[in-house]
N, C-alpha and C positions, 0 to 999 in steps of 0.2 A: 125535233130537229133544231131550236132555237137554242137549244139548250148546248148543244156541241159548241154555237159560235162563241160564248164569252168563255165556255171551256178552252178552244184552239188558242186566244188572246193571252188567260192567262196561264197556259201551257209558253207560249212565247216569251212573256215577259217575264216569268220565272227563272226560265233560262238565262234572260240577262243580266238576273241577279239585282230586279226593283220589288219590290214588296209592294203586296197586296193591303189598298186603305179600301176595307168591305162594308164600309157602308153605304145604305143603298142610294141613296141620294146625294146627301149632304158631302161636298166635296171640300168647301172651306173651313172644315173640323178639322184635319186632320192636327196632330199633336206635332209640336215645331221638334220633340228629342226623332220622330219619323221622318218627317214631310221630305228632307231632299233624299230622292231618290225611290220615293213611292208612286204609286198608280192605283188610279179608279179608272174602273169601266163600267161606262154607262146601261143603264137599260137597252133592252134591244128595241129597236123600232124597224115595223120594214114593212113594205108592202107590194103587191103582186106585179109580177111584168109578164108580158105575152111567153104563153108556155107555146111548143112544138108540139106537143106530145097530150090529146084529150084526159088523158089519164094523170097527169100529175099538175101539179102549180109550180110554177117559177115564182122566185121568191127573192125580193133582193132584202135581206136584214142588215140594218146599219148599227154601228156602235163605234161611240168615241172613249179614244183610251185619253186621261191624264196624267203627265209626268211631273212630279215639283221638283224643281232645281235649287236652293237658296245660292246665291251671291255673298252672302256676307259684307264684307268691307268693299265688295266689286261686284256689283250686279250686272256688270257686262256678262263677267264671267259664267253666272247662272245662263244666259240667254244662247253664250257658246257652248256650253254644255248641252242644252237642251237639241242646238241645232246636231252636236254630236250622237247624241239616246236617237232623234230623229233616222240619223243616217241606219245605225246601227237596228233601231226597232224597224224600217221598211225593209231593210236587206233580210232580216229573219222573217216576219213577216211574211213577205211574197216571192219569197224562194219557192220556186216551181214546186219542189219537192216536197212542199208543204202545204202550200195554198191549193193546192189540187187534190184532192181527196174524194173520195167514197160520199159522208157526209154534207162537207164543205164543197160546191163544187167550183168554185174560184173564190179569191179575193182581190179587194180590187182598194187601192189605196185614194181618198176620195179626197183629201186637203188636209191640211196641218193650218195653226195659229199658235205663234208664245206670243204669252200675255204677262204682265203682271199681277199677283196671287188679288190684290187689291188694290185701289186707288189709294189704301194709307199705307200700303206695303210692297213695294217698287225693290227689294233683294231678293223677292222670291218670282223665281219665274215662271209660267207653268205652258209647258208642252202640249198643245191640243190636236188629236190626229182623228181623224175621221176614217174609215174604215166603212166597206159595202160587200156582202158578203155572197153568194148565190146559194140560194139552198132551194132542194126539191121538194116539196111535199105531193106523197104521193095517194091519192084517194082514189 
């Protein structure tokens, strides 16, 4: 079941036309001819919440997506951009029609932060969104 949620994400972000930086960790590698306009997503982390039902777990999985923006000569501009992917990744995202599923059974948008990529590098912005997911496990 864990496995569906970084699938739904980058089913999402695909659609918006950001590319996949797949490595598993390391998110300050990415190579600068990629970086704006890609995304990582995190490991899953998540743990149980009171289930209804003795027969299954409630589950809430969390994952954070990253977005890099560069700025170039205007690093504002990176930071409006990112607030723009922001708008655009929650609307897809948690559109009923999607968030609600068989699998998935909600998603639940949990905070955002833009950052810049580094303390020596202030053009690059990067998008942080938090994401909480509900999934059933059922034993």
């Amino acid at each position: 079941m864990f496995s569906v949620v970084r699938a739904y994400f980058r089913t999402q972000l695909d659609a918006l036309s950001f590319k996949e930086w797949k490595d598993g960790f390391n998110v300050d590698n990415i190579p600068s001819t990629i970086l704006s306009g890609s995304y990582h997503l995190s490991p899953i982390s998540g743990s149980r919440r009171d289930a209804y039902d003795p027969n299954s777990q409630d589950v809430e999985a969390q994952v954070t997506i990253r977005i890099a923006r560069k700025g170039f000569k205007d690093p504002a501009s990176a930071i409006d951009q990112c607030c723009t992917d922001l708008d655009a990744i929650l609307a897809r995202c948690l559109a009923p029609t999607r968030r609600l599923g068989a699998e998935i059974k909600n998603v639940y948008y949990d905070g955002h932060t833009i950052e810049q990529l580094t303390a020596s590098n202030d053009n690059v912005s990067v998008l942080e969104i938090t994401f909480r997911c509900l999934i059933i496990l059922s034993v």
